[in-house]
Backbone as numpy.savetxt, mean C-alpha at the origin, in Angstrom:
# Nx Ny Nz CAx CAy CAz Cx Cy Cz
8.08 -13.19 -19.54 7.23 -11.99 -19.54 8.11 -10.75 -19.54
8.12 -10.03 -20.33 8.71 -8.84 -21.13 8.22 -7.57 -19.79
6.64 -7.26 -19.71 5.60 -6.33 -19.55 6.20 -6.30 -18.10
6.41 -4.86 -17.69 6.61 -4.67 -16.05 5.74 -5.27 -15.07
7.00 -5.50 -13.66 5.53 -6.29 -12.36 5.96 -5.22 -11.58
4.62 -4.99 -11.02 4.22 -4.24 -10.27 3.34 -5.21 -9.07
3.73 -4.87 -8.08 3.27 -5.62 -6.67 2.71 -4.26 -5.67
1.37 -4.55 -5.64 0.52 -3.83 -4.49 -0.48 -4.52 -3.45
0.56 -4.30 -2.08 -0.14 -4.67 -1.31 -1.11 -3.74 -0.54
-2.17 -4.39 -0.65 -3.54 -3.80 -0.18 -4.07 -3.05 -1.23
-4.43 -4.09 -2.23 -5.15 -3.85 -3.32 -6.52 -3.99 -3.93
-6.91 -4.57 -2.52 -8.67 -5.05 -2.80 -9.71 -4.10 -3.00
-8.96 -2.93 -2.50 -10.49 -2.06 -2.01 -9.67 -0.56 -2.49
-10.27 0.71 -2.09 -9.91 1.92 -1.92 -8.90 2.74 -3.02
-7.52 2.97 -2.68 -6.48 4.05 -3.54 -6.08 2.63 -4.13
-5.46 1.62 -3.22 -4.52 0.52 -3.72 -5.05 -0.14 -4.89
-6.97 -0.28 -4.94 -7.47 -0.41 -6.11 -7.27 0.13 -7.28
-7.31 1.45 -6.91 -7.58 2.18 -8.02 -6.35 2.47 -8.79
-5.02 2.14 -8.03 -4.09 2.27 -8.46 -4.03 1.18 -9.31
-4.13 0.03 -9.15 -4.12 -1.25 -9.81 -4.83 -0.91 -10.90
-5.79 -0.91 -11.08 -6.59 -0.38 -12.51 -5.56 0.50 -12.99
-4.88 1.69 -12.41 -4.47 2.26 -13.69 -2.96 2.10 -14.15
-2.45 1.02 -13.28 -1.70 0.10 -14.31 -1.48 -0.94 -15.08
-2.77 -1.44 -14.48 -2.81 -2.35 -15.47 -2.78 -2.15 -17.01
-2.56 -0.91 -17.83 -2.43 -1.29 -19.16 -0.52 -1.54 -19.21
-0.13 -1.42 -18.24 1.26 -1.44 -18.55 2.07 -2.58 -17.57
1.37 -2.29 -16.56 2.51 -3.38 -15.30 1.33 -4.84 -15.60
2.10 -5.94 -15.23 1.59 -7.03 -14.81 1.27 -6.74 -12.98
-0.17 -7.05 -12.58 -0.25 -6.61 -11.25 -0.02 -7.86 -10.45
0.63 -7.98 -9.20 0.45 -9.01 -8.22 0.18 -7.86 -7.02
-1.05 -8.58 -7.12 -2.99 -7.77 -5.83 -2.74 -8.63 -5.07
-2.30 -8.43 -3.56 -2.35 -8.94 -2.31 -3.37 -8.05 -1.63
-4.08 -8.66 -1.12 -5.25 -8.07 0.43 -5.91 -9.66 0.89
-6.37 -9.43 1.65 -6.87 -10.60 2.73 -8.38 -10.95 1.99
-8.95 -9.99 1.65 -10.39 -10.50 1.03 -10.36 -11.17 -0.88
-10.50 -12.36 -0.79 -10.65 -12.85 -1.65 -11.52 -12.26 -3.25
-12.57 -12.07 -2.39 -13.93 -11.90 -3.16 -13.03 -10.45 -4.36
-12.91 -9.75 -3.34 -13.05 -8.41 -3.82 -11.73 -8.30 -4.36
-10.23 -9.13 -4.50 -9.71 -9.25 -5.35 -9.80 -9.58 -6.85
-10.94 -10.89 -6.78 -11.84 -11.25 -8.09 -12.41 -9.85 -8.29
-13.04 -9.46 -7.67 -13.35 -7.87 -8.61 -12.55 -7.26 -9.17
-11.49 -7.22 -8.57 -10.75 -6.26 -8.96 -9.69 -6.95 -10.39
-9.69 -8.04 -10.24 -9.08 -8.84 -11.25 -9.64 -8.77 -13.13
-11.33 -9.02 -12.25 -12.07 -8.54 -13.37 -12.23 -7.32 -14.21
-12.12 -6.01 -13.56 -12.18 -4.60 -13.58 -10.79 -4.97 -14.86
-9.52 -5.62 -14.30 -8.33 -5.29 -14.79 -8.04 -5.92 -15.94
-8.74 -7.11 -16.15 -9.05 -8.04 -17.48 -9.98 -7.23 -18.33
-11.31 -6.42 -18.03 -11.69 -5.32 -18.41 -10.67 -4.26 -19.68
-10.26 -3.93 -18.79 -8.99 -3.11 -19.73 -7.42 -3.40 -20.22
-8.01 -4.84 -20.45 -6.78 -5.59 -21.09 -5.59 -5.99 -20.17
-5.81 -5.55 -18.98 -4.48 -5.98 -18.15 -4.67 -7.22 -17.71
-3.61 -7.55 -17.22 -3.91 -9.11 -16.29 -3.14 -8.91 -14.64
-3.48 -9.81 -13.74 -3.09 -9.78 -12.73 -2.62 -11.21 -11.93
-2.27 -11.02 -10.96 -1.79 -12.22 -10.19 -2.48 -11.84 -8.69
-3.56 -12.57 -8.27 -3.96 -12.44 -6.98 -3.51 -13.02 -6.30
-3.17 -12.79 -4.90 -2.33 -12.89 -3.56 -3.71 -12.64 -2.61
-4.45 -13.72 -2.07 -5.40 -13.39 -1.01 -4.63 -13.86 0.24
-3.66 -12.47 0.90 -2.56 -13.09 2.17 -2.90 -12.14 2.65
-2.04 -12.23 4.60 -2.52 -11.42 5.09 -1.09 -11.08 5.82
-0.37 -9.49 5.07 0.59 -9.12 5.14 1.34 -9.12 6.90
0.61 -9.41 7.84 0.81 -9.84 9.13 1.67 -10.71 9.28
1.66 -11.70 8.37 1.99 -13.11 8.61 3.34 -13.45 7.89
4.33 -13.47 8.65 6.04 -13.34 7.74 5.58 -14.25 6.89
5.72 -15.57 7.17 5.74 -16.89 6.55 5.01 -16.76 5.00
3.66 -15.78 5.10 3.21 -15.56 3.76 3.67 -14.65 2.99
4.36 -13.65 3.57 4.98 -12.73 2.63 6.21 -13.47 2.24
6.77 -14.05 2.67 8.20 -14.98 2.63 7.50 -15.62 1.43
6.72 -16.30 1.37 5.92 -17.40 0.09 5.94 -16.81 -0.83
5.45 -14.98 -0.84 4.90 -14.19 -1.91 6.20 -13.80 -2.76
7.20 -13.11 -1.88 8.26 -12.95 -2.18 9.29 -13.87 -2.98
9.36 -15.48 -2.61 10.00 -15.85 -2.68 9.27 -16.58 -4.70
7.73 -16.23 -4.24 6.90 -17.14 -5.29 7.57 -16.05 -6.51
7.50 -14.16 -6.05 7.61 -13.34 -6.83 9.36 -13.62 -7.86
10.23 -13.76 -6.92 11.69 -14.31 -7.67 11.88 -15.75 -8.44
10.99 -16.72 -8.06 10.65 -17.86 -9.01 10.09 -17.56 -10.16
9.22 -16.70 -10.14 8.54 -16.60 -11.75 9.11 -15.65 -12.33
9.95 -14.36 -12.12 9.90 -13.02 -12.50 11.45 -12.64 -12.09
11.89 -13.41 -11.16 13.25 -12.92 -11.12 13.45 -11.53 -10.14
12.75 -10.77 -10.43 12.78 -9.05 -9.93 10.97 -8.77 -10.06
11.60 -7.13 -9.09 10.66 -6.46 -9.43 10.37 -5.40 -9.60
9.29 -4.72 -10.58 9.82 -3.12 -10.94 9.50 -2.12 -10.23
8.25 -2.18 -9.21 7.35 -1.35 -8.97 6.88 -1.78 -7.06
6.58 -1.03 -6.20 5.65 -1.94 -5.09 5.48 -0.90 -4.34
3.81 -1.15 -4.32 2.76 0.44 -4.04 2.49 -0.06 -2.77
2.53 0.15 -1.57 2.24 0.12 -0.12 1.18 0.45 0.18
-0.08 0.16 0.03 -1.60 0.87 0.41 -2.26 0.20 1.80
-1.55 -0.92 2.28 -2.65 -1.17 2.92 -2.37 -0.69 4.52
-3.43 -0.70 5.36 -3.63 -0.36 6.42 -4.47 -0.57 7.03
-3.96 -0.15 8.67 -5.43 -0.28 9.61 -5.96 0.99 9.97
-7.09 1.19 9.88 -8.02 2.08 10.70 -8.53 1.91 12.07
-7.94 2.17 12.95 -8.25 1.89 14.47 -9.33 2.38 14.43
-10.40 2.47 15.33 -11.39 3.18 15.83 -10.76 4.12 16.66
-11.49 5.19 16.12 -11.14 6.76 17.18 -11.20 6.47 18.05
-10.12 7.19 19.26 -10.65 7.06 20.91 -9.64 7.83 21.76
-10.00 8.31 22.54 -9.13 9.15 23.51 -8.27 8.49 23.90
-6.62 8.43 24.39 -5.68 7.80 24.22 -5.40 7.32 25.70
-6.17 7.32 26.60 -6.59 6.59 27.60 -7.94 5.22 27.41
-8.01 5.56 26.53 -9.33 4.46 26.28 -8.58 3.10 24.81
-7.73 3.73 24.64 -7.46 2.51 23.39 -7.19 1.28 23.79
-7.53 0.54 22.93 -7.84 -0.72 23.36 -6.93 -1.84 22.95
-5.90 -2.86 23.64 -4.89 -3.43 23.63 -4.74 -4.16 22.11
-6.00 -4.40 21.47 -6.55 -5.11 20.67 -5.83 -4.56 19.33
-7.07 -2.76 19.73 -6.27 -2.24 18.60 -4.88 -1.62 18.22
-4.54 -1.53 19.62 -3.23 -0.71 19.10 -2.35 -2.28 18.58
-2.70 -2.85 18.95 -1.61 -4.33 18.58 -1.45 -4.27 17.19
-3.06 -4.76 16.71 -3.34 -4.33 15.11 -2.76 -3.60 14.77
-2.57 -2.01 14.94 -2.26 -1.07 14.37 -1.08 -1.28 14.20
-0.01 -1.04 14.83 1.46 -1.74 14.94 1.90 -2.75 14.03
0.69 -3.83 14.40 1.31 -5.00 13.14 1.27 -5.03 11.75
-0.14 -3.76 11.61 0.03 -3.79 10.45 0.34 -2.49 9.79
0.61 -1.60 9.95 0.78 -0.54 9.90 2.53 -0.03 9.91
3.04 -0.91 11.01 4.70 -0.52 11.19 5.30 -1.82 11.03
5.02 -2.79 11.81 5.23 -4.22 11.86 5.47 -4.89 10.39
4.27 -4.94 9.03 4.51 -5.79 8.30 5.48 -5.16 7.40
4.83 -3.23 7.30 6.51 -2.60 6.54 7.97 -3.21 6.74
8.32 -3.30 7.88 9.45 -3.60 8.37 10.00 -5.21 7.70
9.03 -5.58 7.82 9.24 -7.88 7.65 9.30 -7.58 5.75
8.29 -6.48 5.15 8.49 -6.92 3.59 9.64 -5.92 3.10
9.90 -4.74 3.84 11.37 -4.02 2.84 12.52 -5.21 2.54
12.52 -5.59 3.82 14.40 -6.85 3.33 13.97 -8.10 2.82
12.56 -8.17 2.23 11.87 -9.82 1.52 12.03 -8.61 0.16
11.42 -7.55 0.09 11.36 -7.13 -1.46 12.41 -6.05 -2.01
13.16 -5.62 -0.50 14.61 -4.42 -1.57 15.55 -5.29 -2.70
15.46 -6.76 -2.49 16.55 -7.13 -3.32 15.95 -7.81 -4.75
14.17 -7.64 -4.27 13.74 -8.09 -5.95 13.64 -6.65 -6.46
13.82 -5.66 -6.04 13.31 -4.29 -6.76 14.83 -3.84 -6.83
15.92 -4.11 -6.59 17.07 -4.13 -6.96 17.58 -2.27 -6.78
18.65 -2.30 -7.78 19.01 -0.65 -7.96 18.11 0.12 -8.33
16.80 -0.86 -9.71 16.20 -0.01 -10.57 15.15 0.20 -10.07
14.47 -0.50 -9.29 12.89 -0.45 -8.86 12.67 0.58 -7.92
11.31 0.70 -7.79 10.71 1.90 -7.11 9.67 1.41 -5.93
10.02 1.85 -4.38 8.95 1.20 -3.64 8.06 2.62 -3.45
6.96 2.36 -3.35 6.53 4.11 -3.28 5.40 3.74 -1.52
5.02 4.82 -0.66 4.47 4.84 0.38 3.73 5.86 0.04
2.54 6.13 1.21 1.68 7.16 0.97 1.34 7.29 2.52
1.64 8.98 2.77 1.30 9.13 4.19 0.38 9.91 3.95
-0.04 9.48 5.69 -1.44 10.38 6.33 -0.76 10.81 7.69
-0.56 12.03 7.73 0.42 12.28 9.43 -0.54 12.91 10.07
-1.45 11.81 10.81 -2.10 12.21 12.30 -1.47 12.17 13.60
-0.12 11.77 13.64 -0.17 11.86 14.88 0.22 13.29 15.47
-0.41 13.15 17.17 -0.28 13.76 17.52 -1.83 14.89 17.71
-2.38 14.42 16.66 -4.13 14.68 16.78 -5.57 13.95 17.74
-5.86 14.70 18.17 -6.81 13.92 19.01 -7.81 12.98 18.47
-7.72 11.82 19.56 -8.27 10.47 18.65 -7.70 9.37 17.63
-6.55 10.02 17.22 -6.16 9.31 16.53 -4.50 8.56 16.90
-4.92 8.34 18.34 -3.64 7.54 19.03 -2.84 6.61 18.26
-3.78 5.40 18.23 -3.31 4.18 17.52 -2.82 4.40 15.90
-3.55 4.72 15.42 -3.63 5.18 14.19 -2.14 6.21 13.85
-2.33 7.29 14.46 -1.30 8.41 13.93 -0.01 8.05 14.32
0.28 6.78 15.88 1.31 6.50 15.95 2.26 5.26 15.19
1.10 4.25 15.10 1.93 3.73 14.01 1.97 3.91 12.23
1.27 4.76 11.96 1.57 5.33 10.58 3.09 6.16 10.66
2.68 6.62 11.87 4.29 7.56 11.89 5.14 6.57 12.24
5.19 5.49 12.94 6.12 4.72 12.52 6.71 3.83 11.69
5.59 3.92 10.59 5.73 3.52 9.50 6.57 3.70 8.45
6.42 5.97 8.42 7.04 6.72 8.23 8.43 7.16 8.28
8.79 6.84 9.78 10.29 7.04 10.18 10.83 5.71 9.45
10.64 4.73 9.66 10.76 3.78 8.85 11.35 3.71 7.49
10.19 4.28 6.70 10.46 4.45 4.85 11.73 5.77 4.70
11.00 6.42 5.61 12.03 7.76 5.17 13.73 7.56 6.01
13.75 6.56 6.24 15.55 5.71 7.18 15.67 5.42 5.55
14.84 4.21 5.11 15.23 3.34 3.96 15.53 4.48 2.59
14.32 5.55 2.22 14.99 6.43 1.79 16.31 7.21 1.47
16.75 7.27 2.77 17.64 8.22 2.90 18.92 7.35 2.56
18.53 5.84 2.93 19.93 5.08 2.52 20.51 4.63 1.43
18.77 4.45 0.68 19.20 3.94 -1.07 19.01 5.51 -1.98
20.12 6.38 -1.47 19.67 7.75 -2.58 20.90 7.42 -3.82
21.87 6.52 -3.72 22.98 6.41 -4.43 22.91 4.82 -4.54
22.36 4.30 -3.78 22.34 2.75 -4.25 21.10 2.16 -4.86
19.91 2.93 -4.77 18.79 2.50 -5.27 18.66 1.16 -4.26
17.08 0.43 -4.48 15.92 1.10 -4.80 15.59 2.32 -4.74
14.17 3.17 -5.59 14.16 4.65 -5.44 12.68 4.27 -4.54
13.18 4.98 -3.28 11.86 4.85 -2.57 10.74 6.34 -1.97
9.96 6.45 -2.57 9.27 7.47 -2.35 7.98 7.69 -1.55
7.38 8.95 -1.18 6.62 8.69 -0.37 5.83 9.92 -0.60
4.66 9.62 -1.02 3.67 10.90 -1.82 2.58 11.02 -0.58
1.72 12.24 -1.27 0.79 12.52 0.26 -0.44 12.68 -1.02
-1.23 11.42 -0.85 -2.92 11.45 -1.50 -3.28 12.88 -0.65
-4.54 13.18 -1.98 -5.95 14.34 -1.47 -6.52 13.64 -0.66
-7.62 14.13 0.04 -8.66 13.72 0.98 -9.32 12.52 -0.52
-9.63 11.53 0.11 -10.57 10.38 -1.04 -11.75 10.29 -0.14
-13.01 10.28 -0.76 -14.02 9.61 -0.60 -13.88 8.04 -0.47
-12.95 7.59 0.59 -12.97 5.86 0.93 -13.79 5.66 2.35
-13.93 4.24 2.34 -14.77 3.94 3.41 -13.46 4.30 4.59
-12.24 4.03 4.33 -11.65 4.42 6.45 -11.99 6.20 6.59
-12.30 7.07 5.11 -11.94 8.42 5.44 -13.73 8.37 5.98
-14.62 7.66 5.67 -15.91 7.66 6.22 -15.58 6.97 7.63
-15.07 6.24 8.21 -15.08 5.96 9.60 -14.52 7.01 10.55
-13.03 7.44 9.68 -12.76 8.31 10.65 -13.82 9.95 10.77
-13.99 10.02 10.07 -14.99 11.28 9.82 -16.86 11.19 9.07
-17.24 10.77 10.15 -18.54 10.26 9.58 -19.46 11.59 10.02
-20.58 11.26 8.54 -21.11 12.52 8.36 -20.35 13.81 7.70
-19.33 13.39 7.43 -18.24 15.02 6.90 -19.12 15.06 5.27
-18.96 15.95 5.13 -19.77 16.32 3.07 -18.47 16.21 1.89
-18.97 14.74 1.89 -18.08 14.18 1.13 -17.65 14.67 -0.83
-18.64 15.39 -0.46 -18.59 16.36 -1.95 -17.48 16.90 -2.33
-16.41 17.34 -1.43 -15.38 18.08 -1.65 -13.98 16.77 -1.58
-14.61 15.75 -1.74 -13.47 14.73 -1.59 -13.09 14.01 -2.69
-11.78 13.87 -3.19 -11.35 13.30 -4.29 -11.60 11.75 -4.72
-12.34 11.48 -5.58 -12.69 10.14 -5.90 -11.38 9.64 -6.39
-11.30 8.18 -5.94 -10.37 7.18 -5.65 -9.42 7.19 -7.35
-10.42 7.05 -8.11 -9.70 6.48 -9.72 -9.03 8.08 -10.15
-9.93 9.26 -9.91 -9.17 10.53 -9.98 -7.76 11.04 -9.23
-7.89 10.15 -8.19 -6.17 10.82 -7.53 -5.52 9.61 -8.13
-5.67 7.95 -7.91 -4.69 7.55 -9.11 -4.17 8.08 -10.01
-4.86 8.52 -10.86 -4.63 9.00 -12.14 -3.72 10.61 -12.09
-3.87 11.23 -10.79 -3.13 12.22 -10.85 -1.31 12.13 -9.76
-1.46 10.92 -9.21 -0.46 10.19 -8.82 0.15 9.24 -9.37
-0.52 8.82 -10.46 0.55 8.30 -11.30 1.87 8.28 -12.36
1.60 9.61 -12.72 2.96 10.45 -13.17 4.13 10.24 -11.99
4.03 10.25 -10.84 4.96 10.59 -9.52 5.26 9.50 -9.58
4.37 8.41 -9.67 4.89 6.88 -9.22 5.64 6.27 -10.10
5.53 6.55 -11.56 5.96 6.02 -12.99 7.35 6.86 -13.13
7.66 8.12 -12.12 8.64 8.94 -12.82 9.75 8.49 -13.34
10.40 7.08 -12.54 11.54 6.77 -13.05 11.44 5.25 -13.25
10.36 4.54 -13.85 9.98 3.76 -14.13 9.65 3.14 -15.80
């Protein structure tokens, strides 16, 4: 296979979707998220417009499966060109005396935790040339959003270490800041807000994809 791979985890639903659709006329996609179903959607959407994909129904928590994904990704493909970071947890809001052991665990594992387990499974398939790209939301430090704003930001310190180390050795790793989207976590965290003024999902793809493709 000639046609670029592109690997996005947390691709079932929301931006990570929509990103997938709009490469599929060019990257081969491998779609990891935990829900099955709604990968088949999204598979379909991408056969739709001539692309094809490789579904991954894993659950980026779990070393042992990213180890599989990774290791499945260098058996067939050798490398890789591209790998869009979308997925996440949405804690439930709560005053930072009230959070709940449950969620902040979640949040951590998946949020700072699985970043950490897939950079050294995927810096060496994305090599000098490849591009890992991140997308922040910096709440912390905002009320309510304990769990949430702290491990995104540690997510953050994270990418932007790995950044700073491959500026001469590559991978090129970047880290863009989406518009407000009309998605279901921006409806949990802010319910009832007038969603009219919020950027639909396939429209900020499409205006983030120049950034993501730049040296691709």
């Amino acid at each position: 296979m000639t046609q670029k791979i592109a690997l996005i985890t947390g691709a079932s639903r929301g931006l990570g979707a929509a990103l997938a659709e709009a490469l599929a006329p060019t990257h081969h996609i491998v779609a990891v998220a935990r829900t099955t179903g709604a990968l088949e959607e999204l598979d379909d959407r991408i056969k739709a417009v001539g692309g094809s994909a490789t579904l991954a129904p894993m659950d980026i928590t779990v070393p042992e499966a990213m180890a599989t994904l990774c290791r499945g990704i260098h058996d067939r493909w050798g490398q890789l060109d591209l790998w869009l970071h979308t997925a996440i947890h949405a804690a439930p809001l709560s005053p930072a005396p009230s959070v709940a052991v449950k969620d902040w665990s979640k949040s951590l594992a998946v949020n700072a935790t699985a970043p950490s387990v897939l950079i050294p499974y995927l810096a060496p398939l994305l090599g000098q040339q490849g591009r890992a790209v991140f997308f922040d939301d910096p709440r912390a430090g905002e009320k309510f959003f304990g769990a949430y704003g702290a491990s995104k930001a540690a997510q953050m310190a994270l990418v932007r270490s790995w950044q700073a180390e491959t500026i001469k050795t590559g991978p090129r790793v970047e880290i863009l800041a989406p518009q407000p989207m009309a998605t279901a976590i921006r409806g949990r965290f802010f319910p009832g807000e007038d969603r009219e003024g919020l950027q639909d999902i396939h429209r900020e793809a499409k205006r983030l994809l120049p950034q993501i493709l730049a040296s691709n």
